[in-house]
N, C-alpha and C positions, 0 to 999 in steps of 0.2 A: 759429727763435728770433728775437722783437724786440728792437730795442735799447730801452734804458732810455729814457726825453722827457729831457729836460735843457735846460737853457736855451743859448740861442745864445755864445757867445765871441768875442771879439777873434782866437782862433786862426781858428776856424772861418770868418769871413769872411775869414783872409789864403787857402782852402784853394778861395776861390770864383772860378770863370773863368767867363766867359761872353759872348755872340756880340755884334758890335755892326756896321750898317750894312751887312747884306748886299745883295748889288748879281746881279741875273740878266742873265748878258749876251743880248746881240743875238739871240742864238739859240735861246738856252735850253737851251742843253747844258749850263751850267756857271754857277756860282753863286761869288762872291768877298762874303770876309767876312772881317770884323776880329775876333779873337780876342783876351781884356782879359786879362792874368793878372796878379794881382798880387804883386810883387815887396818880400817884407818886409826883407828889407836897406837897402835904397834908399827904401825908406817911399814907393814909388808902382808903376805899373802898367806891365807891357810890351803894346806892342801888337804883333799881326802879323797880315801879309794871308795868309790862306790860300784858295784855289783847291780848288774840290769840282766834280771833273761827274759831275754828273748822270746822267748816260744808262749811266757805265758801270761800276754794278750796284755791290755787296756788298762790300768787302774785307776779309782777314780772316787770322788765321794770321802777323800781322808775328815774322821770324824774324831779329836784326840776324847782321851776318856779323861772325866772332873779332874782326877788325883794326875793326869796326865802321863800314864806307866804305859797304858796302850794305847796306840789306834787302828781304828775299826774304816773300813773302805771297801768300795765294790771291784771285783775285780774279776775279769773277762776271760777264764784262763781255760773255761771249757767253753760245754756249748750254749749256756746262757751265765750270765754275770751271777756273780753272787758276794755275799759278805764274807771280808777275810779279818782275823784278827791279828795284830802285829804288837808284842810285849816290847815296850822302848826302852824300861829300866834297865835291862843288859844286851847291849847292841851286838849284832850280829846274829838274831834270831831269826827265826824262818815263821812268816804268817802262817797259820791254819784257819781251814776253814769254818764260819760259824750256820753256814746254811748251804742247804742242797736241797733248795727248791724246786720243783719241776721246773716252773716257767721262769727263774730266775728270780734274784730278790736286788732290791736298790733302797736309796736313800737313809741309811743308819743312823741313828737319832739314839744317845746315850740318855740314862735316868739321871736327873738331876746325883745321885745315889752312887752311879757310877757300875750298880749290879745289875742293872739288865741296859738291851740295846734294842730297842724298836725299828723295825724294817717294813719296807714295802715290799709286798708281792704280789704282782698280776696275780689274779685269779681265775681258771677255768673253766667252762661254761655249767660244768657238771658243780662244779663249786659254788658258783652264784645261786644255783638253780634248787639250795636244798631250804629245807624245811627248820622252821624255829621250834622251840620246845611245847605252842601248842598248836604243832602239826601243820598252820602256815606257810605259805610260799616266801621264800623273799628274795629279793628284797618286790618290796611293794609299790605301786607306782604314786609317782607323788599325789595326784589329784586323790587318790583312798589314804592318804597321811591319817591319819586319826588325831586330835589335838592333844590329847593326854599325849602321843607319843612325842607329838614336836617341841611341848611343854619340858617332858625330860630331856631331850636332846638341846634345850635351851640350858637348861639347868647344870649337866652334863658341862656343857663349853663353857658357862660362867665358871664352872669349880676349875678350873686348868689344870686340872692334873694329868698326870702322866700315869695312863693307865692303853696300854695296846692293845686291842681288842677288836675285834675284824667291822670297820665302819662300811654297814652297806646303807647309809645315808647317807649325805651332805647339806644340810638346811643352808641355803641362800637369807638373806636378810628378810626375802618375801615371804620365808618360809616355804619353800617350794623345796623338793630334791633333783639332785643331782642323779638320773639314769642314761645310760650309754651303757656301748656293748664292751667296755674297757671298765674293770674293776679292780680296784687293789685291797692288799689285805694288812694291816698294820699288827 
């Protein structure tokens, strides 16, 4: 669906930011530029220098944390994505890394708690393929669900808690599971 044409506004340019005096340093790693916003209270414009490199890659998924001191986001900067943590309380920090998954990790999910951060990670064939504590294959194929187990995994999703733990089910409404050759790991 497009939007309506309409003629431009007095709001709609207070609504407009944009880049002024970007600078590549020495190296070429990293690019510094002035970001214009402007501020209609004050009837003028804020500037700020922001810092981009270059080299490393994609970021994506920004997750702030409860107390809102960090955020946590996926970021591309090798050869698969992964979770980076960024302290906002005093600006001009440098992100570290919080995962170095083989196959990469995505989607970061903070505890109500703000102490732990829940992630997704593909999982590898050898990883899906192992055994539960009594000696079991899993994950199981839905049509052998056993009812006791879909009973606690109903149980399990009424309590909503925040508990990350590697789900190799998915119950459907039908109570059926969710198998495919893509698995992730919470």
């Amino acid at each position: 669906m497009t939007a309506k044409k309409r003629p431009i506004t007095a709001e709609d340019l207070n609504r407009i930011h944009y880049v002024q005096d970007p600078q590549i340093s020495p190296d070429g790693r990293s690019v510094a530029f002035v970001k214009v916003s402007p501020d209609p209270l004050e009837k003028s414009y804020k500037r700020n220098i922001w810092l981009y490199a270059m080299a490393e890659g994609a970021d994506s998924h920004p997750r702030w944390s409860p107390d809102g001191t960090q955020l946590a986001f996926v970021s591309a900067r090798g050869d698969k994505p992964q979770v980076y943590l960024l302290p906002t309380a005093a600006p001009g920090g440098e992100a570290r890394a919080l995962t170095s998954m083989e196959n990469g990790a995505h989607s970061p999910d903070w505890s109500p708690d703000g102490g732990r951060i829940a992630i997704l990670a593909p999982m590898s064939r050898e990883e899906r393929n192992t055994e539960d504590a009594n000696g079991e294959p899993q994950p199981e194929p839905a049509d052998k669900l056993e009812s006791k187990h879909q009973k606690e995994r109903a149980a399990e999703v009424e309590l909503k808690r925040w508990d990350p733990r590697p789900m190799w089910r998915i119950p459907y409404r039908q109570g059926t599971a969710y198998v495919d050759e893509r698995y992730d790991q919470i």
